[in-house]
C-alpha positions as CSV (number, residue, x, y, z in Angstrom):
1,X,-9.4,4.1,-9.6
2,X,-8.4,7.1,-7.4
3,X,-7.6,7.5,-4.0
4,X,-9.8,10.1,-2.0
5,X,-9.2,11.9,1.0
6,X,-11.2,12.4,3.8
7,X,-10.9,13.5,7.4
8,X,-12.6,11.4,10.5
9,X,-13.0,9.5,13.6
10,X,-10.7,6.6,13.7
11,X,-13.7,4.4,14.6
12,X,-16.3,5.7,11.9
13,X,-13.0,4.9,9.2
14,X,-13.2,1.4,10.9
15,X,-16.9,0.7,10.1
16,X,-15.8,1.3,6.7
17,X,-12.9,-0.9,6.3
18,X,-14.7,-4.0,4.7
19,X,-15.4,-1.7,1.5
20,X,-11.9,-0.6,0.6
21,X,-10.1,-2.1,-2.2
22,X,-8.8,-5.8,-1.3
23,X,-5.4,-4.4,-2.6
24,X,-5.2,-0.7,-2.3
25,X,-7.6,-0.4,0.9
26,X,-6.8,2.9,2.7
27,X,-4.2,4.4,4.6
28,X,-4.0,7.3,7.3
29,X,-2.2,9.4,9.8
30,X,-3.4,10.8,12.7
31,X,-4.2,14.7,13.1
32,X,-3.5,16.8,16.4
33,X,-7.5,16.4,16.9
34,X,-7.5,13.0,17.4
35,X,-8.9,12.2,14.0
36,X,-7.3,10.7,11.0
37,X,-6.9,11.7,7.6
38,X,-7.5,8.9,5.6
39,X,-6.5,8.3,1.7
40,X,-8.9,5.3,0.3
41,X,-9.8,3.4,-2.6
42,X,-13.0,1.7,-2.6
43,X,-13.6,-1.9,-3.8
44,X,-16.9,-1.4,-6.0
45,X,-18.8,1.7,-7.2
46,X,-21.5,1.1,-4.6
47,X,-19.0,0.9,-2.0
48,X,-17.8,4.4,-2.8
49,X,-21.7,5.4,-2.9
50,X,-22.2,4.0,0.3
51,X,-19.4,5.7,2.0
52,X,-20.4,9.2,0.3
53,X,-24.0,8.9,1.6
54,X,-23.4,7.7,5.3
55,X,-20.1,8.3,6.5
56,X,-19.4,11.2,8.6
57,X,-16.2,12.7,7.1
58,X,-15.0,16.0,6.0
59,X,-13.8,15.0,2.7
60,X,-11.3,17.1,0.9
61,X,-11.7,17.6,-3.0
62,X,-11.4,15.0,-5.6
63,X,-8.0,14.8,-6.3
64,X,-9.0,14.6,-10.2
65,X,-12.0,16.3,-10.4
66,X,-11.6,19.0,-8.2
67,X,-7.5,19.0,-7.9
68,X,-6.8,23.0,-8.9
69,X,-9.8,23.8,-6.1
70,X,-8.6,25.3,-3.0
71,X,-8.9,23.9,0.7
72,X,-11.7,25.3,2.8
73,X,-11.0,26.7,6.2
74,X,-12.5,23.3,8.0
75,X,-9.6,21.8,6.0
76,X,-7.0,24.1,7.0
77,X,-8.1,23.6,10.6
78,X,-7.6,20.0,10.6
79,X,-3.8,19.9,8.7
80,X,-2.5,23.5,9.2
81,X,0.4,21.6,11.2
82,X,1.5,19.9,7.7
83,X,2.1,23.3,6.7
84,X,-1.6,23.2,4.5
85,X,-3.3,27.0,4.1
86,X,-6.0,28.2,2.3
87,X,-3.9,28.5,-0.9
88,X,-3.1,24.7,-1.4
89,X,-5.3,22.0,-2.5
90,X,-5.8,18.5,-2.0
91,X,-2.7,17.6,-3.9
92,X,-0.1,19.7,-1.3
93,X,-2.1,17.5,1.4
94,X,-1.2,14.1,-0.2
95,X,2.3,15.4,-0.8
96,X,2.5,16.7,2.9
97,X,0.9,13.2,4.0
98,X,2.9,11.0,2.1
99,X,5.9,12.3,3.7
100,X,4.5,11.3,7.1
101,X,2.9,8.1,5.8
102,X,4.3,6.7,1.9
103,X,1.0,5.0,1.3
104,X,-1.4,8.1,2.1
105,X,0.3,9.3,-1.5
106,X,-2.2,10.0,-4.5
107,X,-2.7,6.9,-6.5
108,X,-4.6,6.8,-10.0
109,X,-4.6,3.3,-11.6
């Protein structure tokens, strides 16, 4: 299991809440926009499916899958004040995130 990031509305991460890990659920900080970045880990596979096909998120790459990929510009827009550019990829945003928040840190069980 990995965590995921994903930018959104505090209330759309809400509906959401019931498919999170029991355990490792998810874990945010808030962004100068008003939304929240949001680090999850989802409780079933069709959880994670549902939350894919109907959330409205910008999610960032897959931490595993996509970790060397670099961060788009709607990204950047969202955390340039943690320092995040063009250059760095989702794993410089958990790092910069876990410093505000410990458990928005990238997790792989």
């Amino acid at each position: 299991m990995t965590r995921t990031f994903h930018i959104m509305e505090k209330d759309e991460w809400m509906r959401f809440v019931p498919y999170f890990h029991p355990m490792y659920g998810s874990h945010y900080i808030d962004l100068p926009s008003g939304k929240i970045l949001v680090a999850v880990a989802f409780s079933t596979e069709g959880s994670e499916d549902h939350f894919a096909d109907t959330a409205e998120k910008l999610s960032l790459p897959h931490p595993v899958l996509e970790g060397n990929q670099k961060l788009s510009v709607e990204h950047v827009a969202e955390l340039s004040h943690l320092g995040i550019t063009t250059e760095h990829t989702v794993l410089d945003v958990a790092r910069a995130a876990a410093k505000i928040h410990p458990l928005v840190r990238l997790r792989i069980w």
